[in-house]
Backbone as a ProteinNet text record, in pm:
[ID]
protein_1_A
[PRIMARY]
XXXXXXXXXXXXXXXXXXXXXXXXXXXXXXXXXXXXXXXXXXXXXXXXXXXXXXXXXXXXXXXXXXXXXXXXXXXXXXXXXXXXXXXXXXXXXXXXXX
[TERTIARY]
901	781	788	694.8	653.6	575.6	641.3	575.8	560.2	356.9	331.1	321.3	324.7	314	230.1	175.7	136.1	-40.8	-76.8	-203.7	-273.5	-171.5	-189.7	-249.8	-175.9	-164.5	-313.3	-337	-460.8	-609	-548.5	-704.2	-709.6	-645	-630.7	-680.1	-700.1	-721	-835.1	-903.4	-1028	-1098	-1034	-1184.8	-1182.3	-1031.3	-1094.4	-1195.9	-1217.2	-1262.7	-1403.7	-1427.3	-1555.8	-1619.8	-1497.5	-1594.4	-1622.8	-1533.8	-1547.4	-1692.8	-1714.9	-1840.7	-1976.8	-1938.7	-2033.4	-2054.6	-1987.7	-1997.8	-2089.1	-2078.8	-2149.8	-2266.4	-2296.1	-2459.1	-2549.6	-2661.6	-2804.1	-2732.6	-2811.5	-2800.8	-2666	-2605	-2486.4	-2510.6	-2653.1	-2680.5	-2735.2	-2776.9	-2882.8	-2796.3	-2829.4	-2766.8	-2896.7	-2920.9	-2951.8	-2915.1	-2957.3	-2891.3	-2986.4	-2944.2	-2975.8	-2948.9	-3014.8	-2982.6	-2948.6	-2991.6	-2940.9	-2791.1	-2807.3	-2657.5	-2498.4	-2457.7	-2321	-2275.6	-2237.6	-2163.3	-2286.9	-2410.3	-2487.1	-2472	-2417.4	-2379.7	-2254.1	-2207.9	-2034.6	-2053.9	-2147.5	-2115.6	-2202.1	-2278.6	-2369.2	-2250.4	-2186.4	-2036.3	-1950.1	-1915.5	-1839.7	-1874.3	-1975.6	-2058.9	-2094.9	-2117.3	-2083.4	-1934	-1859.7	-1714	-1670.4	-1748	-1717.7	-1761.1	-1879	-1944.6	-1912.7	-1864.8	-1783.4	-1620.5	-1539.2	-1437.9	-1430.5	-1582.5	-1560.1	-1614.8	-1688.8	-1689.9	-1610.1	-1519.4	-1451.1	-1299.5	-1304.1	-1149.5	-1082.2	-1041.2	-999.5	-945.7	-992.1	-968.6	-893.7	-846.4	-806.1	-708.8	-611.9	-492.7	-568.9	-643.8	-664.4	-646.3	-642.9	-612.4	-791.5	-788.2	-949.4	-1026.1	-1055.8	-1116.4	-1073.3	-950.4	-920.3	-993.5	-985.7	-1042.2	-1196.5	-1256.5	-1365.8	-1459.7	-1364	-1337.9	-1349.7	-1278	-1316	-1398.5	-1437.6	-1522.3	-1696.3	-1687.2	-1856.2	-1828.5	-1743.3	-1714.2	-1733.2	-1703.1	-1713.9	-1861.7	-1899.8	-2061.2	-2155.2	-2154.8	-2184.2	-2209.4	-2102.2	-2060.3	-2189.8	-2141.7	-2240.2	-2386.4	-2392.9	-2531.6	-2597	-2535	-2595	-2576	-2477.7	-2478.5	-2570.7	-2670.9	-2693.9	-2855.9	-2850.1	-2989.2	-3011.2	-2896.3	-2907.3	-2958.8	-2914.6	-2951.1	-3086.8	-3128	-3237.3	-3319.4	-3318.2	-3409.4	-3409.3	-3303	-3274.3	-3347.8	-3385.4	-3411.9	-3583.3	-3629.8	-3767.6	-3798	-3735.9	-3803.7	-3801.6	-3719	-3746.9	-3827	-3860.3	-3965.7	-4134.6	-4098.6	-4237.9	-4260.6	-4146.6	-4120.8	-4163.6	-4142.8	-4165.1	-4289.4	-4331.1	-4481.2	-4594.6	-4606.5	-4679.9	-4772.7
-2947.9	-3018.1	-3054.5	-3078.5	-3072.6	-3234.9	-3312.9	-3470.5	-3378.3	-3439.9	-3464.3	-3626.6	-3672.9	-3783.1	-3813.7	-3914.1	-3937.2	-3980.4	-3950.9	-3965.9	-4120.3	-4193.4	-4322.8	-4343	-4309.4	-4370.5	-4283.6	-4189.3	-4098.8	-4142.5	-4200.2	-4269.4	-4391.9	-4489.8	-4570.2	-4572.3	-4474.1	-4426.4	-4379.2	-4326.1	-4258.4	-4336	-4441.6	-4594.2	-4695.6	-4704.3	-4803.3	-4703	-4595.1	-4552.2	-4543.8	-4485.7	-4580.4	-4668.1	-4797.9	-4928.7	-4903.5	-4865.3	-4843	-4814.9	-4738.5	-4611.1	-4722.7	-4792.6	-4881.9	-4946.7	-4997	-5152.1	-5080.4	-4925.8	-4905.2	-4804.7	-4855	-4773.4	-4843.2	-4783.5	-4879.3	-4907.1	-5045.8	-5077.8	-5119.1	-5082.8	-5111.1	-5286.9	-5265.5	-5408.3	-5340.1	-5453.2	-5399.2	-5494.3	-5368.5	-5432.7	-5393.1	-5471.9	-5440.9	-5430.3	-5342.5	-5362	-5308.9	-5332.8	-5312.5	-5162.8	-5042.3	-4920.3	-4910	-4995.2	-4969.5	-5108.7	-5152.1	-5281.8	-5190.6	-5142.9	-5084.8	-5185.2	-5342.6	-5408.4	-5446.7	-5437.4	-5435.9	-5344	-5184.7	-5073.1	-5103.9	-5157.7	-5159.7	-5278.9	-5380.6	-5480	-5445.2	-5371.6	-5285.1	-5217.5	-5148.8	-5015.8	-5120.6	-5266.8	-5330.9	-5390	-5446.8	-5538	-5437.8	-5293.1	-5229.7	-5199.8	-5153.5	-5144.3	-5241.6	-5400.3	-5516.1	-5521	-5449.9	-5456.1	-5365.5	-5255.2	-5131.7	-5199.2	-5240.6	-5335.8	-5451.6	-5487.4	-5592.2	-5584.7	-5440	-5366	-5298.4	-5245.8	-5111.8	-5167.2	-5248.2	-5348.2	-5359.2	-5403	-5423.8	-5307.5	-5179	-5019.7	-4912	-5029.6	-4944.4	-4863.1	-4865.6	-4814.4	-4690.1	-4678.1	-4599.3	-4461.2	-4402.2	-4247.3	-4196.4	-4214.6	-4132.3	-4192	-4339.6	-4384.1	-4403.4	-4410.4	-4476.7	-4333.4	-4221.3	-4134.9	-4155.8	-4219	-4238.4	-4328.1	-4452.4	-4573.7	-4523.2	-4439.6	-4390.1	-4273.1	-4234.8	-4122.1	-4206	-4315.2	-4379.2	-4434	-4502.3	-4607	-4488.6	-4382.1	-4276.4	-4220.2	-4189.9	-4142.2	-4234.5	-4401.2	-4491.4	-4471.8	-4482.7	-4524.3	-4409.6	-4226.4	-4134.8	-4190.2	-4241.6	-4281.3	-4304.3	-4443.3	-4575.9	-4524.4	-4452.1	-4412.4	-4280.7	-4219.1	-4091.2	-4170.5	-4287.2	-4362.4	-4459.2	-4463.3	-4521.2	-4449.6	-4310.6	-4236.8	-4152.4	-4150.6	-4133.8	-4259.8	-4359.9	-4464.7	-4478.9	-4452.2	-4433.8	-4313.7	-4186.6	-4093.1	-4121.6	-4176.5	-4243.6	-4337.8	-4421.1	-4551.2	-4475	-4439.2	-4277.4	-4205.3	-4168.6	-4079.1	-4117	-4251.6	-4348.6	-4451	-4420.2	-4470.1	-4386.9	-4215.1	-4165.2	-4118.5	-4104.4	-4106.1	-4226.2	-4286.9	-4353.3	-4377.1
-2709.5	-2673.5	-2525.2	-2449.7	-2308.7	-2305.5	-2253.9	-2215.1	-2050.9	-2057.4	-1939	-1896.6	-1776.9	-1751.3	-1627.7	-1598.9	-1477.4	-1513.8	-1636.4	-1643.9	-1639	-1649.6	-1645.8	-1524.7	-1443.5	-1270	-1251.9	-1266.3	-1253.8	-1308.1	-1404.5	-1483.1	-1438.8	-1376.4	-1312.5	-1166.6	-1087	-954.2	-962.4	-1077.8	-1104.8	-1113.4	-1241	-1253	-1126.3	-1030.4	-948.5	-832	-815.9	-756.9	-785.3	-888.4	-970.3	-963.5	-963.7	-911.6	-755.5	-659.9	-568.4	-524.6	-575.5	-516.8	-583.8	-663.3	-761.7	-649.4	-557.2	-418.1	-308.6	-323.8	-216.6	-233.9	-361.4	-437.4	-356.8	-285.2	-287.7	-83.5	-47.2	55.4	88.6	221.7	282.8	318.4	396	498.5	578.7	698.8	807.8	953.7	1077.2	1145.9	1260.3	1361.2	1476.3	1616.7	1731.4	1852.5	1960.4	2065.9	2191.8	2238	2210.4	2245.1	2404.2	2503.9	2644.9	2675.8	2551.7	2576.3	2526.2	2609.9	2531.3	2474.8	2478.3	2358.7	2257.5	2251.3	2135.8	2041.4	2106	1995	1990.7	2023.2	2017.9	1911.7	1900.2	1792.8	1623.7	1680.2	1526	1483.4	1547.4	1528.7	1447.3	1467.9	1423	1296.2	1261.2	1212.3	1088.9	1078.6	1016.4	898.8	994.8	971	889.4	921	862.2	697.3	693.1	576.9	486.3	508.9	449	420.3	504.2	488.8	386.5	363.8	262.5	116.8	136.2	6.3	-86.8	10.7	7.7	5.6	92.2	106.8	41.7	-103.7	-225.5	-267.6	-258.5	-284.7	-151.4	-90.8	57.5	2	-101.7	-110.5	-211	-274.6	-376	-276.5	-372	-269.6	-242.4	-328.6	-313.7	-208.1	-250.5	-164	-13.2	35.5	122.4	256.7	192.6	286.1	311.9	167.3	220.4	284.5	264.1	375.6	534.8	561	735.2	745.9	630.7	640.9	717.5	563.4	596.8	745	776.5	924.7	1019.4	1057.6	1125	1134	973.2	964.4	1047.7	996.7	1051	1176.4	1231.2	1413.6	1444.8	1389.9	1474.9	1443.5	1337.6	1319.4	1474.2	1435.6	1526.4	1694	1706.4	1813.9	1858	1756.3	1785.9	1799.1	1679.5	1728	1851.1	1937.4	2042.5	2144.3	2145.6	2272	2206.3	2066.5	2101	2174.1	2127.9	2201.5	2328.4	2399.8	2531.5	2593.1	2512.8	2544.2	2520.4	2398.9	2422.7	2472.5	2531.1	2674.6	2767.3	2822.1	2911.7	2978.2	2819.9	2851.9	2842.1	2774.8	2771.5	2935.2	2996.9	3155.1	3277.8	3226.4	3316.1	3292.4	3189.3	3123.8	3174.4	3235.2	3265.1	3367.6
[MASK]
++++++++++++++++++++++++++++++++++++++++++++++++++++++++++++++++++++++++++++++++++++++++++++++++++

């Protein structure tokens, strides 16, 4: 006969991951900033991180999740930063438009 083992630790890693993904169904939160203030995106970038950190926090060690802990903080950051320079790129052009 053949004992496998390990399924414990596995079904264990599966459901906290579960709840995991449960904390971050639906809305994260809302942050706002100053698209021409570099520490206004630098504090949305944080203020973020914070809110993913205190969802997600509790599950840092899980294997699964912990990759996806810097996955969202990363997605995040390009977000906010990709909506900064558009706005920068529309005052702009609503500036030189005039």
């Amino acid at each position: 006969m053949i004992k496998i083992t390990g399924f414990d630790k596995l079904t264990k890693t599966l459901e906290q991951a579960q709840r995991a993904l449960k904390e971050v169904d639906g809305e994260l939160g809302t942050v706002s900033f100053d698209p021409q203030d570099p520490a206004s995106i630098e504090a949305a970038i944080l203020s973020v991180e914070t809110m993913i950190d205190e969802r997600l926090g509790p599950y840092k060690t899980n294997p699964v999740i912990a990759p996806l802990i810097e996955g969202m903080k990363e997605q995040y950051r390009q977000g906010i930063l990709e909506r900064a320079a558009e706005a920068r790129l529309r005052d702009g052009d609503e500036v030189d438009g005039d």
